[in-house]
Backbone bond lengths (Angstrom), bond angles and torsions (degrees), N, CA, C in turn:
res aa  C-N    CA-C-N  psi(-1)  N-CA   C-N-CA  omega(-1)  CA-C   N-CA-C  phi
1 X - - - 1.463 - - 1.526 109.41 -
2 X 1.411 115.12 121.36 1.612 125.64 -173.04 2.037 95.02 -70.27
3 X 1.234 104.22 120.23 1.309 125.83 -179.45 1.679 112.52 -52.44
4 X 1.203 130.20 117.80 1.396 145.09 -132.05 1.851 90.82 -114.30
5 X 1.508 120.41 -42.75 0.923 136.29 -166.14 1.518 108.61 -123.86
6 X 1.250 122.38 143.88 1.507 136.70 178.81 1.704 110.32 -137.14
7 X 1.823 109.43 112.03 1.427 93.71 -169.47 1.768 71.81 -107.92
8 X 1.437 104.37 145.24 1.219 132.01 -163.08 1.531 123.13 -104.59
9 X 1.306 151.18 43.41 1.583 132.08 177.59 1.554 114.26 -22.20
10 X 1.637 123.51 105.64 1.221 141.83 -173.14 2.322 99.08 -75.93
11 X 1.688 103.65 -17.88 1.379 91.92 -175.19 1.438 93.93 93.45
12 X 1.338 100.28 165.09 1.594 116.82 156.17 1.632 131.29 -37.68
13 X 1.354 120.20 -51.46 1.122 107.14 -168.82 1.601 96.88 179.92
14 X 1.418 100.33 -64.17 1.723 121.33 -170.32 1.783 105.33 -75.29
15 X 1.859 88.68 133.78 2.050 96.99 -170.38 1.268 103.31 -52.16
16 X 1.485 115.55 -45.26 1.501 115.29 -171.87 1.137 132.51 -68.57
17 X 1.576 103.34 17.97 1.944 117.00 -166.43 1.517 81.44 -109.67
18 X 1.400 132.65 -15.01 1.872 96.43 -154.57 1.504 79.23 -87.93
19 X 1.535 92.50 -175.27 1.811 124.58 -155.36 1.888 81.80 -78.24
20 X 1.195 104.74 159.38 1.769 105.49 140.97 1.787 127.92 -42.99
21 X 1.734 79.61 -61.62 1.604 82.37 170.38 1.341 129.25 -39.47
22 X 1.520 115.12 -75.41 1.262 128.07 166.30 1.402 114.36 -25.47
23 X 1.108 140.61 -45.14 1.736 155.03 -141.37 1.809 87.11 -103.03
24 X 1.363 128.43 -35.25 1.351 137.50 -176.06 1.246 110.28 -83.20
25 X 1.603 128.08 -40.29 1.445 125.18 172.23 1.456 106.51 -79.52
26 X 1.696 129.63 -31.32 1.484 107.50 -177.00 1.513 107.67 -82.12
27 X 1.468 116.78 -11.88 1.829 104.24 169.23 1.390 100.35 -79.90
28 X 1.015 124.93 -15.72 1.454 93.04 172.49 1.412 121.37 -131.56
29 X 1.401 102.27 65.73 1.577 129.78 170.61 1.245 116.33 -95.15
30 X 1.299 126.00 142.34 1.583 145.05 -166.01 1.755 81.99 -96.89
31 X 1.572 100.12 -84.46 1.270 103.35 -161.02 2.102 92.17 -114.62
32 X 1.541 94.42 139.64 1.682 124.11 170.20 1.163 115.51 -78.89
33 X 1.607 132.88 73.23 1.676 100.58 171.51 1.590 96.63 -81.49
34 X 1.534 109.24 143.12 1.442 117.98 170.79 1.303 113.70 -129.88
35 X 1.516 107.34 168.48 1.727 133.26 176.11 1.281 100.54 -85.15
36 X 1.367 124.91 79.09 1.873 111.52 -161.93 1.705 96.15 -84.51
37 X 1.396 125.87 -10.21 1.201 138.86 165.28 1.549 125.35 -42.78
38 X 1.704 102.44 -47.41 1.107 101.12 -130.74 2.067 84.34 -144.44
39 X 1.445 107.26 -11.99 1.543 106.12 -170.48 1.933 97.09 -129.76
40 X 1.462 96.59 159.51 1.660 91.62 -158.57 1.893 101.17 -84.01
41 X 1.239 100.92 143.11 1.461 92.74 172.63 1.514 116.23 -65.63
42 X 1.471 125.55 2.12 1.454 104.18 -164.22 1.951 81.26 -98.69
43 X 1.116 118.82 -16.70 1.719 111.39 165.78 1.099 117.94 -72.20
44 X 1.959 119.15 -7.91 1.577 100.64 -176.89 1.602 84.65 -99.54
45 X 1.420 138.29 6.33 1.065 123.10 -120.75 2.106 81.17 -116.49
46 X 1.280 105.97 -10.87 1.826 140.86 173.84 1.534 95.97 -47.23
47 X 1.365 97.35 -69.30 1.980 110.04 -160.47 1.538 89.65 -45.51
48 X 1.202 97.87 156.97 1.860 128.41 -172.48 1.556 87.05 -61.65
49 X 1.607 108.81 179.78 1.657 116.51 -150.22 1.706 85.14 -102.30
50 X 1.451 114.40 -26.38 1.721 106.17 -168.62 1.239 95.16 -83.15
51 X 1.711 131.20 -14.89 1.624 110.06 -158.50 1.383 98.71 -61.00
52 X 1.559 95.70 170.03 1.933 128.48 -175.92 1.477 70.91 -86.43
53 X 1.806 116.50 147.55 1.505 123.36 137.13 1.226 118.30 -123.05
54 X 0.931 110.10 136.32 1.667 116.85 172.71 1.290 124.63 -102.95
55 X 0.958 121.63 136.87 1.729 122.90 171.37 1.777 124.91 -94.06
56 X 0.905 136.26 103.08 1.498 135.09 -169.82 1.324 112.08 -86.11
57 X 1.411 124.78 -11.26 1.576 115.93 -167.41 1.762 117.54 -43.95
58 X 1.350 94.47 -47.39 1.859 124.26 172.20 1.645 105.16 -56.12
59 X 1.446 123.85 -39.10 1.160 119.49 -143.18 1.762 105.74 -89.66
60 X 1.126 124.05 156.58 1.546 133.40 149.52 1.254 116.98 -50.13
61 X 1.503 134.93 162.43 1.560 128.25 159.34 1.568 110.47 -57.86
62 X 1.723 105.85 -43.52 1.626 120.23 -162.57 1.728 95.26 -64.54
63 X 1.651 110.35 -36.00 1.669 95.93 178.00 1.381 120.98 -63.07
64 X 1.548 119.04 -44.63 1.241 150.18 172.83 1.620 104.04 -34.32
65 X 1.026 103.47 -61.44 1.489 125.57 -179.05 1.443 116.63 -39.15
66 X 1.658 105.18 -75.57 1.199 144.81 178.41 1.603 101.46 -43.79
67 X 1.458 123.09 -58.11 1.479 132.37 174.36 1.403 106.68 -57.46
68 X 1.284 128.20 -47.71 1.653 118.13 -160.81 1.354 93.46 -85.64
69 X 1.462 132.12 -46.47 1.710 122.72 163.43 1.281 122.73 -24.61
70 X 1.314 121.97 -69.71 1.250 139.86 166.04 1.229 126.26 -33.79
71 X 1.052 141.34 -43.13 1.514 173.40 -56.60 1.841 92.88 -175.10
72 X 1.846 94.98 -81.74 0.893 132.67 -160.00 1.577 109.90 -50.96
73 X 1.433 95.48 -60.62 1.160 126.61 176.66 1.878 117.50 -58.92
74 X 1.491 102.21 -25.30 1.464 89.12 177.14 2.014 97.98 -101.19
75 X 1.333 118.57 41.15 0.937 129.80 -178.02 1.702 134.57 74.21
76 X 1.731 101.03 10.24 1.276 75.91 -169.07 1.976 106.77 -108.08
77 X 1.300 87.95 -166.09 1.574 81.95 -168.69 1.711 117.70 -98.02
78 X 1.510 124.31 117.22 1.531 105.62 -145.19 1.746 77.62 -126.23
79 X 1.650 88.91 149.60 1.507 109.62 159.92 1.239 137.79 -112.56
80 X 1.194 142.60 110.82 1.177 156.19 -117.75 1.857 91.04 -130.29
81 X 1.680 110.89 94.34 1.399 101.69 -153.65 1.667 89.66 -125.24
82 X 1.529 106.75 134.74 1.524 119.79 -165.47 1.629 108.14 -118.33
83 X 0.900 122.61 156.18 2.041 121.01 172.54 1.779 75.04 -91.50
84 X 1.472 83.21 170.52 1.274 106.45 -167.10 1.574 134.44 63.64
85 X 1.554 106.22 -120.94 1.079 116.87 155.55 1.446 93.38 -140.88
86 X 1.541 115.37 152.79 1.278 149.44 167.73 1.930 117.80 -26.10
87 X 1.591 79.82 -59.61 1.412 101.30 -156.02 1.799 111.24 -75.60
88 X 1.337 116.67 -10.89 1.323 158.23 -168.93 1.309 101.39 -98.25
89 X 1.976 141.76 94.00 1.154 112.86 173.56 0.718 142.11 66.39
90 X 1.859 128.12 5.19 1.210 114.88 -141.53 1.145 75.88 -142.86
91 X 1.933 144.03 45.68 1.549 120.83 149.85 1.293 120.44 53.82
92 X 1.492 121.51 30.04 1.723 131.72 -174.83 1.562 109.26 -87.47
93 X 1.162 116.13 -48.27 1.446 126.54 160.38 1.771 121.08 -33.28
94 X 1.019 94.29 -62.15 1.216 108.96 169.73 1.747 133.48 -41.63
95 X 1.566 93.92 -58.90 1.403 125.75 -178.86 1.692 98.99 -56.99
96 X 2.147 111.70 -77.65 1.344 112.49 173.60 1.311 122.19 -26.14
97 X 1.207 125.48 -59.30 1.604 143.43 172.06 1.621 98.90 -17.04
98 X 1.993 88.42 -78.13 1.640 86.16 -168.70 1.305 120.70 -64.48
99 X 1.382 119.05 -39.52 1.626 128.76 168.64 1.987 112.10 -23.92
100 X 1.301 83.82 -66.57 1.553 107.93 -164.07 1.958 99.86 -62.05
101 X 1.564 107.15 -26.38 1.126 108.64 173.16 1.379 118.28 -82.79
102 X 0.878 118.08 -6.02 1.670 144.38 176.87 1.220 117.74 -86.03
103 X 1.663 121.82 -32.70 1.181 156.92 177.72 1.815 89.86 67.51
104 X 1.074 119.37 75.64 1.510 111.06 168.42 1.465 94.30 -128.52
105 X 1.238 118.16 156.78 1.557 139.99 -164.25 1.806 96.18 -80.64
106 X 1.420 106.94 156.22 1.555 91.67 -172.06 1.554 98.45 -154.94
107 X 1.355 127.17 139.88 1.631 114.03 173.03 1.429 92.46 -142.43
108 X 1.394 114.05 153.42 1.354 129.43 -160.50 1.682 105.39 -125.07
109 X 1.164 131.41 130.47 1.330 125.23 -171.63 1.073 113.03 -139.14
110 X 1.721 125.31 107.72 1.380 125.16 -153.11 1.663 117.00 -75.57
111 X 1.263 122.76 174.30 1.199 114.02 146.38 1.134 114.70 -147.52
112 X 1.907 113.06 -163.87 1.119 111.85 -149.28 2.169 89.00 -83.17
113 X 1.256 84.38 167.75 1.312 96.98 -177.55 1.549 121.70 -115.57
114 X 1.430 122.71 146.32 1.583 118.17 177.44 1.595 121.52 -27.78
115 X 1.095 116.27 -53.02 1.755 112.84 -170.28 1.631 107.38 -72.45
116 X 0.883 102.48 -23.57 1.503 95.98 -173.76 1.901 102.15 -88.88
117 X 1.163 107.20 -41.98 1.560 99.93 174.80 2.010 92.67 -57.88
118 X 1.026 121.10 -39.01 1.161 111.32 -163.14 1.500 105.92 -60.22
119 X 1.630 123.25 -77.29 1.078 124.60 161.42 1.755 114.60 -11.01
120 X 1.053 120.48 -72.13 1.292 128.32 -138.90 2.489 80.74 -76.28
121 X 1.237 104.50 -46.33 1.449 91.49 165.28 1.222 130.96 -53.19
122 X 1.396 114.25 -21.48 1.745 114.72 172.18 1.008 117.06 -95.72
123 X 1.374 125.08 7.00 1.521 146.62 -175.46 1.818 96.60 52.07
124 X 1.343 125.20 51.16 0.994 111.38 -171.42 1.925 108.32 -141.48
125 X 2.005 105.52 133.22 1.463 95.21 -179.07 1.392 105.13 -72.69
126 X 1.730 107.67 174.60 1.402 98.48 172.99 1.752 100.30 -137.82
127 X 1.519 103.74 14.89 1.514 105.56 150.97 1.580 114.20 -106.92
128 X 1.233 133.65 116.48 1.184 124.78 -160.42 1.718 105.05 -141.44
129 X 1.674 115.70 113.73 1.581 119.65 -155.25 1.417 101.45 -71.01
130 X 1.463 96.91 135.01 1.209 103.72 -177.96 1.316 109.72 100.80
131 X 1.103 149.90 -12.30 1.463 153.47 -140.65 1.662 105.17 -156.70
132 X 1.228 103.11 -76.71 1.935 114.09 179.52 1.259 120.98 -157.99
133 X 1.098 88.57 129.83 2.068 97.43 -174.28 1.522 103.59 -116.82
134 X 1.167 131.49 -9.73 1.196 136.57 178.21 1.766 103.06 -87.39
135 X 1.737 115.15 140.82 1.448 134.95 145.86 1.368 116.09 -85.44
136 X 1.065 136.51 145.08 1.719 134.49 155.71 1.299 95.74 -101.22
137 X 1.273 127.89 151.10 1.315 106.83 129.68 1.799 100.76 -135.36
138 X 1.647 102.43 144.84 1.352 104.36 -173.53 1.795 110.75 -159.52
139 X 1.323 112.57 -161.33 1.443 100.17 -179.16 1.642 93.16 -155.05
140 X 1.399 111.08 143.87 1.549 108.39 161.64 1.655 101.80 -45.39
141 X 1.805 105.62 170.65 1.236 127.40 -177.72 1.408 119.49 -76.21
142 X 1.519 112.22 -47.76 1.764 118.53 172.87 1.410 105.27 48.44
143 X 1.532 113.64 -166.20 1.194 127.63 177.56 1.747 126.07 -26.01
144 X 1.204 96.52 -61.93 1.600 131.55 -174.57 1.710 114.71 -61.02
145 X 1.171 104.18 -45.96 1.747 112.69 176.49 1.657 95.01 100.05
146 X 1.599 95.58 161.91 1.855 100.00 149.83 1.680 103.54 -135.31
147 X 0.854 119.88 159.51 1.879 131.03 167.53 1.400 96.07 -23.48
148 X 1.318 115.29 157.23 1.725 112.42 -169.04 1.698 91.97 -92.41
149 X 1.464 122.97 -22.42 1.160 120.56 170.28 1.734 144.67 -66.25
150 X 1.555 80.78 -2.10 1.516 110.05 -148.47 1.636 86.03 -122.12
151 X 1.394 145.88 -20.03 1.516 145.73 134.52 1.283 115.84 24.82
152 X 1.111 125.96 118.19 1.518 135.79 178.26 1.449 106.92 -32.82
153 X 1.550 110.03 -68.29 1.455 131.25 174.67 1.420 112.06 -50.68
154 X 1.515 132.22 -35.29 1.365 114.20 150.80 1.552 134.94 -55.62
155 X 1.629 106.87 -42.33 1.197 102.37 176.21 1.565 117.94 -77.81
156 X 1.434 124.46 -33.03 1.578 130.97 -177.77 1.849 91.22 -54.34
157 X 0.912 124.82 -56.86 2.000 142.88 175.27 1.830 92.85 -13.02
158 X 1.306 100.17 -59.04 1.340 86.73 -163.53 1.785 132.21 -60.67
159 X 1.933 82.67 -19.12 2.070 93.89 -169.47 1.389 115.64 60.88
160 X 1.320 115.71 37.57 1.330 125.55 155.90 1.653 120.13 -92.64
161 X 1.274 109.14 -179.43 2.022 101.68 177.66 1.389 71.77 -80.64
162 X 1.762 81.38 144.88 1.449 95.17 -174.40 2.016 82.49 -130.38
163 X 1.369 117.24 127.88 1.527 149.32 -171.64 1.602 100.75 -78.75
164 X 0.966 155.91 73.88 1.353 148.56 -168.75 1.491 98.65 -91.16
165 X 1.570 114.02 122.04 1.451 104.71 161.74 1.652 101.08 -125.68
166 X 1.663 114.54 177.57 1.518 128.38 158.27 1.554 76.41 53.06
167 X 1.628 146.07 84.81 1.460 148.55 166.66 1.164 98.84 -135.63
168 X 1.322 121.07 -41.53 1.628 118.46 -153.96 1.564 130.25 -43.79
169 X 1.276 89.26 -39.93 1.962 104.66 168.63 1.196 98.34 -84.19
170 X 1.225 155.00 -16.69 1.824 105.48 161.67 2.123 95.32 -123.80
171 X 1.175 95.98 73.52 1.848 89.20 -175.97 1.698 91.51 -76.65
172 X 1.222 120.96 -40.20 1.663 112.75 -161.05 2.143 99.31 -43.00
173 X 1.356 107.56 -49.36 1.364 116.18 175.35 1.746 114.29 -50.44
174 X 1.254 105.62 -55.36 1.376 112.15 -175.96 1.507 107.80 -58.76
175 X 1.160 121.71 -26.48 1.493 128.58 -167.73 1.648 105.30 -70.70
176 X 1.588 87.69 -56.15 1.452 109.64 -171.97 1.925 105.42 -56.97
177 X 1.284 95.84 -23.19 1.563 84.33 -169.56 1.192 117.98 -91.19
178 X 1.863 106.73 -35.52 1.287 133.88 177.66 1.961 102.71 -42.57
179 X 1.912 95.36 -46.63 1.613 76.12 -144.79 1.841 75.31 -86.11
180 X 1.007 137.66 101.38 1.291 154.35 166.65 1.748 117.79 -135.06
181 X 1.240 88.78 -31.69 1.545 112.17 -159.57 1.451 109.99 -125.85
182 X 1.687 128.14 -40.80 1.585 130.98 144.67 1.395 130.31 -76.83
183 X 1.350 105.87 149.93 1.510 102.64 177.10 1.552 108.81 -63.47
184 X 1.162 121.84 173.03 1.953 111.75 -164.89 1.623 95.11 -94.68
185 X 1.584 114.01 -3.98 1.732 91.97 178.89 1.380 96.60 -114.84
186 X 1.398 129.00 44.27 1.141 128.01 159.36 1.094 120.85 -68.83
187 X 1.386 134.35 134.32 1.574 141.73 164.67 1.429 124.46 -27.99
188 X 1.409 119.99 125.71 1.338 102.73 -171.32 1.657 105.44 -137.73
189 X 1.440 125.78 71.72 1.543 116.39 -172.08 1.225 122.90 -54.54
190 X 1.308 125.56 131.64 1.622 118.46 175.49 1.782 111.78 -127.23
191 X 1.255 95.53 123.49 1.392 111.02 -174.03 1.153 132.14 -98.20
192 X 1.048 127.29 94.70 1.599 115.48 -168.97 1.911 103.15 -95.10
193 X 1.270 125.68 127.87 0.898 125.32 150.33 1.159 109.83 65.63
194 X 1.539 130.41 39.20 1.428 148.05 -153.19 1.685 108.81 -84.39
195 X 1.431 95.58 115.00 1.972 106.09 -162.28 1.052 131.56 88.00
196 X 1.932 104.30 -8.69 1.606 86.05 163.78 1.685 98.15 -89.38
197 X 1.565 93.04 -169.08 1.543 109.11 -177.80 1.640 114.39 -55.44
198 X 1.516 114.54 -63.87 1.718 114.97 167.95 1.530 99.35 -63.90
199 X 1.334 137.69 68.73 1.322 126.88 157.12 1.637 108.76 -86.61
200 X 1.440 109.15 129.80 1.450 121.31 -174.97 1.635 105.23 -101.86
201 X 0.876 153.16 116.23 1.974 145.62 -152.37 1.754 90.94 -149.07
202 X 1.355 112.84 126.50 1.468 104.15 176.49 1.796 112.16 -157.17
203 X 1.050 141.90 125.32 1.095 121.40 -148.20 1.900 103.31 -119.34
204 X 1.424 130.75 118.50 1.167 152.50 -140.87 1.396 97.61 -120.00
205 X 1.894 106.29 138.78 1.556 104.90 140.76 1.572 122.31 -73.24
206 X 1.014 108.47 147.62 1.822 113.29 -174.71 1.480 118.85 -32.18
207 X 1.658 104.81 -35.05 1.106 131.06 -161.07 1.709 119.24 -78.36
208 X 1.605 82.68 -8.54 2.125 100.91 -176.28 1.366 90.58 -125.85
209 X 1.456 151.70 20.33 1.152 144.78 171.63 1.282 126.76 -53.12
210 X 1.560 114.84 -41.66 1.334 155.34 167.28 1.380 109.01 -53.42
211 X 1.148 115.38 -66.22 1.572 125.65 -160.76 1.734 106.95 -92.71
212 X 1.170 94.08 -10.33 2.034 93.89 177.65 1.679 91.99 -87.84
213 X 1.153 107.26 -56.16 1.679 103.83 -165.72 1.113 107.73 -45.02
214 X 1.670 121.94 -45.12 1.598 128.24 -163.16 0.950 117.99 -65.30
215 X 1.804 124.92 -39.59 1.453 153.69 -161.53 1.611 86.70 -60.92
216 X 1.913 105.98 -54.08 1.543 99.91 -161.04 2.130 110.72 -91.07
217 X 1.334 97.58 -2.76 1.511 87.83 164.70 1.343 87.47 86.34
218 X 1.596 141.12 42.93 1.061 127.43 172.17 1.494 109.70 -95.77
219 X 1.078 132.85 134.30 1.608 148.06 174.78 1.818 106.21 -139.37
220 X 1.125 119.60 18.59 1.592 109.05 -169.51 1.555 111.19 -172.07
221 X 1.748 129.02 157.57 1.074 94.75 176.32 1.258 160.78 48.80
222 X 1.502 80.26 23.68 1.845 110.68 -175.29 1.613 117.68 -114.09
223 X 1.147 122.14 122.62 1.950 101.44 172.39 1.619 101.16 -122.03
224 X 1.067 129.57 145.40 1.401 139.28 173.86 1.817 106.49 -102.12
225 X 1.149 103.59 131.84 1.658 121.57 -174.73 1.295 102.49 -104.95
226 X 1.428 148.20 99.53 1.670 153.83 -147.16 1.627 80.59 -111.11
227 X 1.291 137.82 129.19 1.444 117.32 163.10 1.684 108.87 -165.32
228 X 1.074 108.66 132.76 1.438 100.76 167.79 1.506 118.18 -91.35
229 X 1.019 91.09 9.30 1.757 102.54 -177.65 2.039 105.15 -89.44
230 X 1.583 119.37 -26.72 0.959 121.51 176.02 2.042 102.16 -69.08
231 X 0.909 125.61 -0.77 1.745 122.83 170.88 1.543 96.75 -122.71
232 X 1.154 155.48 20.37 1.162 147.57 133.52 1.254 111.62 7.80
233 X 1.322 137.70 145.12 1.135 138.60 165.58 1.741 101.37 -91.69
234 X 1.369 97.92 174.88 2.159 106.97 164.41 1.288 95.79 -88.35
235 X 1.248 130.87 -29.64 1.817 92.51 -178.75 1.207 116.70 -80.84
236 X 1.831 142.38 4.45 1.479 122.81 179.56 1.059 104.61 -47.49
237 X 1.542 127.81 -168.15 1.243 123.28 -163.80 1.891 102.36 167.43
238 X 1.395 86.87 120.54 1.843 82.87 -179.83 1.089 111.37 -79.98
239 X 1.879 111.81 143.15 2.008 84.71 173.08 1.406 100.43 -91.83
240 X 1.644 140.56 -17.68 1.659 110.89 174.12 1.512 115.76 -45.38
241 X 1.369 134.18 -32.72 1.435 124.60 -174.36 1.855 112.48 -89.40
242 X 1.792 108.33 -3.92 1.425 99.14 -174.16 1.575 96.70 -85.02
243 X 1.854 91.77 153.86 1.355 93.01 179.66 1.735 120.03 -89.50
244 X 1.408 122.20 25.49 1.204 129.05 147.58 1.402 107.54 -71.88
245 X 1.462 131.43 -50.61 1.236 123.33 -172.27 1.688 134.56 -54.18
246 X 1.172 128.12 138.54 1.366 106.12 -161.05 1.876 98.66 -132.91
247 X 1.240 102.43 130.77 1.272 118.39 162.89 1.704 158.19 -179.56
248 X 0.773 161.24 148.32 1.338 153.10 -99.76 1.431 113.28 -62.04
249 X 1.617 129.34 8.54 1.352 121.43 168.93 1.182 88.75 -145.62
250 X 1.612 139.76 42.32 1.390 127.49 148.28 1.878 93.20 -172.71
251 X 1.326 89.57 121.71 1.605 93.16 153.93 1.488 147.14 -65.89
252 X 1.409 131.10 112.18 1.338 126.86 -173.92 2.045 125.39 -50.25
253 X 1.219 81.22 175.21 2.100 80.58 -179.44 1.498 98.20 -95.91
């Protein structure tokens, strides 16, 4: 069954971040539901000149829903377009559910996501041998909760880059908990709005995490990068690329 619906990862922010793919399902969208909140208009701005657009910032999921059903169902071809990626925060579970209860065909097309635009803006890895091979990615608890297993203080435990999203309104907490588990001059990237044009990128000891965010009035659109991999030294060193290392498409010394 030719896929009726396309839920879309819009990327970070910047046109030149979405996938090919992505850039191929919003030209050829009938109707746009978008994140006009949260995704740039010059990406909704892609879809063909007749598409329907919609704006969701206002809307419920159940309205959201109800529109791309509808849509779908009277045949046309709708895109279901997210910042980020989809699968990330992004109420996808949800959506398939009803889709699939709808029985309409559905394909999902990721994109790139905040930390990695972030990283890749600080020109910096955040698995680094010898140091951290682990990603988190997670969010303080806030309003909503997380699994009691799933606890800030469990994940900070490990001393991996730790991915902070949806934190910004209660960082004084996150700080407090963070530095429980990091040393206090640990690296702390904070991103506001990373790739669009006002992108704010600034890189903190743990210990000013609190007081940088506040200075700039951040409550939104923020991810924090926890990492000891952002102070890396120059000598880490991978061993797949050392030439002691040996394996199936290059022999060792």
């Amino acid at each position: 069954m030719t896929p009726r619906v396309s839920i879309v990862g819009a990327g970070p922010g910047a046109v030149d971040l979405l996938t090919l793919r992505a850039l191929r399902a919003i030209e050829q969208a009938e109707v746009l539901v978008w994140t006009d909140s949260l995704v740039s208009p010059e990406i909704a701005a892609l879809a063909p000149e007749g598409c329907e657009r919609i704006r969701t910032s206002t809307l419920t999921l159940e309205q959201v829903m109800a529109l791309v059903q509808e849509r779908a169902a009277a045949g046309k071809q709708v895109v279901r377009l997210h910042d980020g990626d989809p699968c990330l925060y992004g109420a996808l579970h949800e959506q398939i559910c009803r889709l699939a209860d709808a029985e309409l065909a559905v394909e999902v097309v990721p994109g790139l996501s905040a930390y990695q635009a972030t990283a890749a803006a600080l020109q910096q890895e955040l698995t680094i041998p010898g140091l951290v091979q682990t990603i988190v990615l997670g969010r303080a608890g806030g309003r909503t909760g997380v699994p009691e297993k799933e606890s800030l203080g469990r994940l900070a435990a490990l001393g991996a880059s730790l991915c902070l999203y949806l934190s910004a309104r209660h960082v004084q907490e996150v700080q407090q908990e963070l530095l429980l588990h990091y040393p206090p001059d640990t690296p702390v990237a904070i991103g506001y709005r990373v790739s669009w044009p006002d992108q704010w990128l600034q890189v903190v000891p743990l210990t000013a995490m609190a007081q940088a965010s506040e200075e700039r009035g951040l409550i939104r659109t923020t991810l924090y990068v926890v990492s000891p991999a952002l102070a890396a030294n120059a000598e880490a060193r991978s061993k797949l690329y050392s030439a002691s290392h040996h394996h199936l498409f290059r022999g060792g010394a």
